[in-house]
N, C-alpha and C positions, 0 to 999 in steps of 0.2 A: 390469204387471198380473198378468201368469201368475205369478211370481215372487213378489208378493203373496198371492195365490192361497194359494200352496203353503206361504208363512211361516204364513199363517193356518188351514191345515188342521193345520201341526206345531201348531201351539196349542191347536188342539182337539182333536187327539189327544193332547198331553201332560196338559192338565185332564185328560181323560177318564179318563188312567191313575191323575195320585195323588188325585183324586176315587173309584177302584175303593177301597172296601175289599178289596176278593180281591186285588184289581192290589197293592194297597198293600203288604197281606202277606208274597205272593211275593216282591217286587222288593227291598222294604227289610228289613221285620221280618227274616223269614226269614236272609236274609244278617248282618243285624248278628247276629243270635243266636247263629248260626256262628261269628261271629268272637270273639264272647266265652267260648262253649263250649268251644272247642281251643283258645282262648287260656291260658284261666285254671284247665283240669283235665288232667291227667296223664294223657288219653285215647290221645293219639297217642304219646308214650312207650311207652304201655301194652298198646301193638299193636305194638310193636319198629316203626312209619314213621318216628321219628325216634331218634334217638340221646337217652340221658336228660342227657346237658350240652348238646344244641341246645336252641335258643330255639325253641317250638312258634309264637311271632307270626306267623314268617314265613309259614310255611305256611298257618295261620290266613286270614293275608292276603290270599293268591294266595288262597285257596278261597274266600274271600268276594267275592272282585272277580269268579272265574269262575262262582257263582254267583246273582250279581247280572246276570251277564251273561246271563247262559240264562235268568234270568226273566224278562228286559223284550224280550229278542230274541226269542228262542224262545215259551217258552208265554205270554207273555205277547201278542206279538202276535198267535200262530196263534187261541187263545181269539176274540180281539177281532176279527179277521177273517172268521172261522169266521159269527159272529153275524152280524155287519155282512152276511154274502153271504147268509145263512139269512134275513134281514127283507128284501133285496130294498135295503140300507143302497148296498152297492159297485155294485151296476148304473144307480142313480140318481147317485150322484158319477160314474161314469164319461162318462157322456151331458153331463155339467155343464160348465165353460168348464176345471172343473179336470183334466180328463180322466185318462184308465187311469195315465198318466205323475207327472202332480202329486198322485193319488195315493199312489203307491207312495213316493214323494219326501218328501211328505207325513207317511206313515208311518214311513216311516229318517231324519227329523227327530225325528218324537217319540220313537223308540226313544234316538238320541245324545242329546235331552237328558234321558232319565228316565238311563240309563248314567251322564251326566258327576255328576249329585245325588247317584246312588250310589256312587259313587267318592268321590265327594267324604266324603259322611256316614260309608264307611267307613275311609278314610284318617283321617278326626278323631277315628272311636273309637279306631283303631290308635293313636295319637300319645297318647295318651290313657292307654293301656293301655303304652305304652315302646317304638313302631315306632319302628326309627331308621336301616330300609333296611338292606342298600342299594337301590335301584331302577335301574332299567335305563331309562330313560325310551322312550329307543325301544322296545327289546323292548315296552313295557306298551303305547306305543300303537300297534305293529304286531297285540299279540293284543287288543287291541281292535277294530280295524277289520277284522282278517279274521275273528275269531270271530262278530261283531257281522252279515260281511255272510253268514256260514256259516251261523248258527242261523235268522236273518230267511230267506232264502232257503227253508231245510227247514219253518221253520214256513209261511212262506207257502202251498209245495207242498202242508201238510197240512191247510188252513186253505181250498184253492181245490179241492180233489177228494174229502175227504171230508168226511161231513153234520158239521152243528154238534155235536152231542152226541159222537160217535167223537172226533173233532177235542180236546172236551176231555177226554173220557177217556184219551184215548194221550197229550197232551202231558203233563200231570199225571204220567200211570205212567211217561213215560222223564224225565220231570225227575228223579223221583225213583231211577229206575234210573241216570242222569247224574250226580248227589247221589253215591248210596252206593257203584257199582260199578263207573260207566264210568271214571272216573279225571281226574271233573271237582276234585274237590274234593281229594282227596291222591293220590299217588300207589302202584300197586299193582305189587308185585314179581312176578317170574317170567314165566311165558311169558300169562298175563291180563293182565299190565301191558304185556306186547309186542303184545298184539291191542284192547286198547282206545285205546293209544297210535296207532295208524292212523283210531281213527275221532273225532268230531268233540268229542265231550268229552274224550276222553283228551289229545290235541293241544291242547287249548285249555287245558287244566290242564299238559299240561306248558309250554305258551309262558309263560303267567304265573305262574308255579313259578320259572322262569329268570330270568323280569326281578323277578318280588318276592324279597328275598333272596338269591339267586347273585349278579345284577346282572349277565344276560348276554341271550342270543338264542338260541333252542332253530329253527334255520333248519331242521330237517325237522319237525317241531311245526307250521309255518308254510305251510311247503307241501303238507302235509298237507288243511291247512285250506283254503287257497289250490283244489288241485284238490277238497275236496269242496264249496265255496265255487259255483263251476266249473258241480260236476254238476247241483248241486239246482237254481240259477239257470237251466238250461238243461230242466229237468225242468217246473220254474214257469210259464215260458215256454211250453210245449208242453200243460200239462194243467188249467194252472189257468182255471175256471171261473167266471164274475162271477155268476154263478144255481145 
């Protein structure tokens, strides 16, 4: 029954996200458009991050998957939690057979399956467009699962201790600070690309950088993630608020 429970909350939370137009946006538009933008313009050449005889898909690729991933993880659930705790939505589940536990469960359901849709829709533009890897299969679902439990974790935290409106204000502005500067989406030279490379986009853009295209495993990228993965969960735990 519990376990029911919890299938059936991932499902009303997954409706609920590709039912969002906003949710929809973020999650999919947004990332395919990425992908066809650096794929198909002489952008990233054009900024000396790739060499002009590399193939820009790769990269493309890896930035569309780590993209995809910070929207359904990150702003996308801090948004929807934020809400749910401002109407009084989370303290009434909590009290429920589903309790604080099924949940959160609940909710890192819905996040893996809006993830696997998007992967999937953008591996079939890639292919589409002439991806032909290589892929690191592990590597991809290593920074899957630790970017995945890294962002949900931070967005939670910001989602359970401050008001609804802040909540979407700040994830919005660091998505988009994550997007262009943290070193989610390509990678950034010199001693900024040594200081974003420790925090949790920078890490999660270079894990999936490595396995899209290298075809390998970036193991401090990972553990990177891994201890901020760590802090925010322990942060969560301690401050987040169901009122």
């Amino acid at each position: 029954m519990r376990l029911r429970r919890i299938v059936s909350q991932t499902k009303f939370e997954t409706v609920s996200v590709l039912r969002n137009g906003e949710q929809l946006l973020l999650s999919i538009i947004f990332p395919l458009g990425l992908l066809i933008f650096l794929a198909e313009t002489p952008l990233l050449a054009g900024l000396d991050i790739i060499d002009s005889t590399a193939d820009p898909l790769n990269i493309a690729v890896a930035g569309a998957l780590s993209l995809s991933l910070a929207s359904s993880a990150f702003t996308g659930q801090a948004i929807a939690t934020a809400f749910d705790r401002r109407y009084g939505v989370l303290r009434q589940l909590a009290t429920t057979p589903l309790g604080t536990n099924g949940l959160i469960l609940g909710k890192l359901g819905a996040v893996i399956a809006v993830v696997v849709i998007q992967f999937a829709l953008v591996f079939a533009v890639a292919v589409c467009l002439g991806f032909r890897g290589p892929v690191d299969v592990l590597g991809l679902v290593l920074a899957t699962v630790f970017g995945t439990a890294c962002l949900l974790s931070l967005g939670l935290l910001m989602a359970g201790t401050l008001r609804a409106e802040a909540t979407l204000a700040a994830t919005n502005l660091i998505w988009v600070l994550m997007a262009g500067v943290g070193g989610l989406v390509v990678a950034h030279p010199g001693e900024w690309g040594t200081v974003v490379s420790y925090l949790p986009s920078g890490a999660l853009g270079d894990v999936m950088r490595s396995a899209i295209g290298v075809g390998g495993i970036d193991i401090k990228a990972i553990i990177v993630l891994l201890i901020w993965g760590l802090v925010e969960t322990l942060a969560a735990r301690r401050w987040f608020r169901f009122e």
